[in-house]
C-alpha positions in Angstrom: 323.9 103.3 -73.4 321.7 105.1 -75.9 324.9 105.0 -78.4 325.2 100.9 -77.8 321.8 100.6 -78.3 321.7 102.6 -81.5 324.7 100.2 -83.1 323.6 97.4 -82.1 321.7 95.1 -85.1 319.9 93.1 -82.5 318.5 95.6 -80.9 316.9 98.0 -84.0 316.2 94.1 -85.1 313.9 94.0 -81.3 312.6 97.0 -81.9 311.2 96.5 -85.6 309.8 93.6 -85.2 309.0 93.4 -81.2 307.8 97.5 -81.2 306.2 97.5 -84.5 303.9 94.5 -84.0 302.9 95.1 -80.8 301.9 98.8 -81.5 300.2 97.9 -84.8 298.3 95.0 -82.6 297.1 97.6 -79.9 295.8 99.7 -82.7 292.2 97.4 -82.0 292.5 98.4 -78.2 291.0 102.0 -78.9 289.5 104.1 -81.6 291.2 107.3 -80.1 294.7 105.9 -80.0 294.6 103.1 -82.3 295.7 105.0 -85.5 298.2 106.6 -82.8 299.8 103.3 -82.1 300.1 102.2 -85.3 301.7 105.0 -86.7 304.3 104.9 -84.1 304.5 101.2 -85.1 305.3 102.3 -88.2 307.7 104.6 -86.9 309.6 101.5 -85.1 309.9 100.3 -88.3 311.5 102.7 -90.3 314.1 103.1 -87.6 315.1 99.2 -88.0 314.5 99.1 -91.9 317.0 103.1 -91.7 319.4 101.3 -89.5 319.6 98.3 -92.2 320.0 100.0 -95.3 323.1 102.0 -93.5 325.3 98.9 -92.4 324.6 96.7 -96.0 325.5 100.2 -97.8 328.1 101.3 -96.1 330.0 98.6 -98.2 329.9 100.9 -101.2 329.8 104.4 -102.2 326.3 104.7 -101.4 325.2 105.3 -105.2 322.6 101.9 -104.6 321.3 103.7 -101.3 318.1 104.9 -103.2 317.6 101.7 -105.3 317.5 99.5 -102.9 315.3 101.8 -100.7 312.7 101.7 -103.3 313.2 98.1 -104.3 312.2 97.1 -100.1 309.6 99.1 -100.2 307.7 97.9 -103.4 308.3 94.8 -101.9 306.9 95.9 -98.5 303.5 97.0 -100.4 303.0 93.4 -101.8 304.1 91.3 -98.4 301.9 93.5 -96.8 298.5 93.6 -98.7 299.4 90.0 -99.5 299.6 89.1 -95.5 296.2 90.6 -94.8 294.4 89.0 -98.0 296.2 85.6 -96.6 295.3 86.1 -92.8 291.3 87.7 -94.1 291.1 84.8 -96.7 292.3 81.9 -95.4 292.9 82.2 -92.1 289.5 84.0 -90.8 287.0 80.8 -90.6 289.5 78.7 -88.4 290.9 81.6 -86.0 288.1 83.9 -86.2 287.8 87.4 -88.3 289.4 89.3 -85.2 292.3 87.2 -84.6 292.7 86.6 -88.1 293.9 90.4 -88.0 296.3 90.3 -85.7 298.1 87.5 -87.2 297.9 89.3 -90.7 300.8 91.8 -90.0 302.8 89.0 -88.5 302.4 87.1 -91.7 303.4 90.2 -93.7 306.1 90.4 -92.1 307.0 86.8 -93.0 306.8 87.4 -96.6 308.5 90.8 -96.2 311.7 88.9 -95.2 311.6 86.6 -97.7 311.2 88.4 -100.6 314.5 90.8 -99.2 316.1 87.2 -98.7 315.2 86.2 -102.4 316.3 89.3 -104.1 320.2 89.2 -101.6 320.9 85.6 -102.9 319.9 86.8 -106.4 322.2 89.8 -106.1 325.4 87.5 -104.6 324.6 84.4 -106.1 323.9 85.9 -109.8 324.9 89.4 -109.4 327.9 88.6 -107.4 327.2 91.2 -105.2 330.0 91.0 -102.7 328.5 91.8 -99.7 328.4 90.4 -96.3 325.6 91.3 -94.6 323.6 91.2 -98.6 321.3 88.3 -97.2 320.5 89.4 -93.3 320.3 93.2 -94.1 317.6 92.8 -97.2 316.0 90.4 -95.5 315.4 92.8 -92.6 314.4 95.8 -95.5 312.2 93.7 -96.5 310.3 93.2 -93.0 310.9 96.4 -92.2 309.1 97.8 -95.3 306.5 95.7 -94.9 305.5 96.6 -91.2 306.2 100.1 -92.1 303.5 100.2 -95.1 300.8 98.5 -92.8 301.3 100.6 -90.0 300.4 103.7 -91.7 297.9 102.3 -93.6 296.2 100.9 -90.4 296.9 104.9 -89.2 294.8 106.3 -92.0 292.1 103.5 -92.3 291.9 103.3 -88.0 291.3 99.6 -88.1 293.6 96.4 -89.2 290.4 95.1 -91.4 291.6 94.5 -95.2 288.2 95.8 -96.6 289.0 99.7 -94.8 292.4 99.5 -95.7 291.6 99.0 -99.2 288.8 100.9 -99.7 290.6 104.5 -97.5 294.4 103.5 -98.7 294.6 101.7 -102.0 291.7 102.8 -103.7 292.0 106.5 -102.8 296.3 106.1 -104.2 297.4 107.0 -100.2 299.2 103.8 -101.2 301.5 105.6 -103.7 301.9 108.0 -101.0 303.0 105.9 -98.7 305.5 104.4 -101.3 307.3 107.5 -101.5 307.1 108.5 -97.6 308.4 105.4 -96.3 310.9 105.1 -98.8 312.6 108.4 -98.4 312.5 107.8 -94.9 314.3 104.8 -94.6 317.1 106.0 -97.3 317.5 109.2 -96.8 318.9 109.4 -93.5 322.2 107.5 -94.7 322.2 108.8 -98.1 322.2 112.0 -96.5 324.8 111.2 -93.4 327.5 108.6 -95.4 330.9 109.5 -95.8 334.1 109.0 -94.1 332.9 110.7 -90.8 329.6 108.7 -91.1 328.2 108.4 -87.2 325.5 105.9 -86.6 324.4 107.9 -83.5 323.8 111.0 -85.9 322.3 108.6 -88.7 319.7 107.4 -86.3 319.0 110.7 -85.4 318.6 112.0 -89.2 316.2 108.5 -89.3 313.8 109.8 -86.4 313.2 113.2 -87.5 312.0 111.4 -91.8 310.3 108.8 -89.3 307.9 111.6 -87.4 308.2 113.8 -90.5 306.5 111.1 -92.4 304.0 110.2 -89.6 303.0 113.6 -89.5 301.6 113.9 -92.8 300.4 110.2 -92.1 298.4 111.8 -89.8 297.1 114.6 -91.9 295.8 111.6 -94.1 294.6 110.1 -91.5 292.4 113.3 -90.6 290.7 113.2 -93.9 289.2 109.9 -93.5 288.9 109.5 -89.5 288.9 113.4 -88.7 290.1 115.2 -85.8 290.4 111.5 -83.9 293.8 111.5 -85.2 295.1 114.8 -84.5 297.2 113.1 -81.9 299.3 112.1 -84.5 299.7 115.0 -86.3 300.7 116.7 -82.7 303.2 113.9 -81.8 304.4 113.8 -85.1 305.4 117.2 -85.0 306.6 117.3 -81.8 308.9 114.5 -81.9 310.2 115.7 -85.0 311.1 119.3 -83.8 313.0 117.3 -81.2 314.9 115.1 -83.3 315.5 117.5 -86.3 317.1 119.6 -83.4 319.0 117.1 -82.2 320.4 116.0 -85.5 321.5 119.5 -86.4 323.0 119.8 -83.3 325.1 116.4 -83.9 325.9 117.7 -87.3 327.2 121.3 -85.6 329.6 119.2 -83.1 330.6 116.9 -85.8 331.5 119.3 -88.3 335.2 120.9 -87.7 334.0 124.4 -88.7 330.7 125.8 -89.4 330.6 129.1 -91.6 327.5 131.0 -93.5 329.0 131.4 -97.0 326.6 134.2 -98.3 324.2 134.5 -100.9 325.6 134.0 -104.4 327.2 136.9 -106.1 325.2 138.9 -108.9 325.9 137.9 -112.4 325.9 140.9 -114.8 323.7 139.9 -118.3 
């Protein structure tokens, strides 16, 4: 069941969007756990945005795994500072600065997918990028990246308010941090896993251990500006990572048809 779920594009699709925004929106319910849900909300993220980049790529030979990677994601930074400034600036009179919020990341998200669905009809339509999942697997990037960047940022700042997320994650240059964390995350697990014996099981796997990897130094970050009200993310960071680091090695053992230790390299005389 865990192996259906895994391939399935609706269901990473579910849990991106459905996880991710719910998690990020419980991130007012408490100080304690907030920055805890959100970073997991991030972490739902990542997963949908790792699972994306794997079934649009697999088209090629993966050499445009890391361009696009960092393309989404410097899109994901402008949806999502753009969907708070729209939600705080415009939005905050008629629903109220609270809600106004919550419906900021929903609105990020918005303008996450369409940016990944303006630069897939550029790159069939003008490129002639080939592909046929271009449109719905950018798009998806695109919201992924998005959710993903404001998920940690809520993390480190502990609230969704644009004026703490600014001040503790833009202005300090976490943001760039979060740039490059995100973005290796969601690339690197099928940059790392493609080939002919590519498994999406053991690509998901390779996905969850850069996702908690990344939310543990989130976390660390997070600790700097919150303190030690966000050690639970550094402890569940770590923890889920161990787990799924082991269990990606472990699916890389079964998978390979022979494991050997090759030796240090031989001396060289000068």
């Amino acid at each position: 069941m865990a192996d259906s779920f895994v391939t399935n594009e609706n269901s990473m699709l579910i849990l991106g969007i459905v996880g991710s925004l719910i998690l990020i929106c419980l991130s007012g319910v408490s100080s304690t756990f907030g920055p805890l849900f959100a970073a997991l909300g991030a972490v739902c993220a990542i997963l949908w945005g790792a699972n994306a980049i794997s079934r649009v790529a697999s088209y090629g030979l993966g050499t445009g795994v890391p361009s696009i990677g960092y393309m989404s994601l410097g899109g994901g930074i402008v949806s999502s500072l753009s969907g708070l400034i729209i939600a705080e600036r415009f939005l905050s009179k008629s629903l109220g600065a609270v809600t106004a919020e919550y419906v900021g990341p929903i609105i990020a998200l918005i303008i996450g997918l369409l940016i990944g669905l303006i630069i897939a009809v550029v790159a069939k339509k003008l490129i002639g990028m080939k592909i046929p999942v271009m449109i719905r697997c950018t798009a998806e990037l695109g919201g992924a990246a998005a959710l993903s960047i404001i998920g940690f940022s809520v993390a480190i700042a502990g609230s969704l308010n644009l004026t703490d997320i600014l001040n503790t994650v833009v202005l300090t240059g976490m943001i760039g941090l979060l740039f490059i964390l995100n973005t290796m995350a969601i690339q690197h697990p099928y940059n790392a896993c493609l080939g002919p014996n590519e498994d999406p099981v053991r690509t998901f796997k390779c996905a969850c251990h850069t996702a908690f990897l990344s939310m543990t130094v989130v976390g660390i970050c997070a600790v700097l500006n919150l303190g030690y009200v966000s050690l639970p993310i550094i402890v569940l960071g770590l923890i889920c990572w161990i787990i799924s680091f082991r269990s990606f090695v472990n699916a890389s053992y079964e998978d390979a048809s022979e494991v050997k230790w090759s030796g240090l390299w031989p001396e060289v005389e000068q």
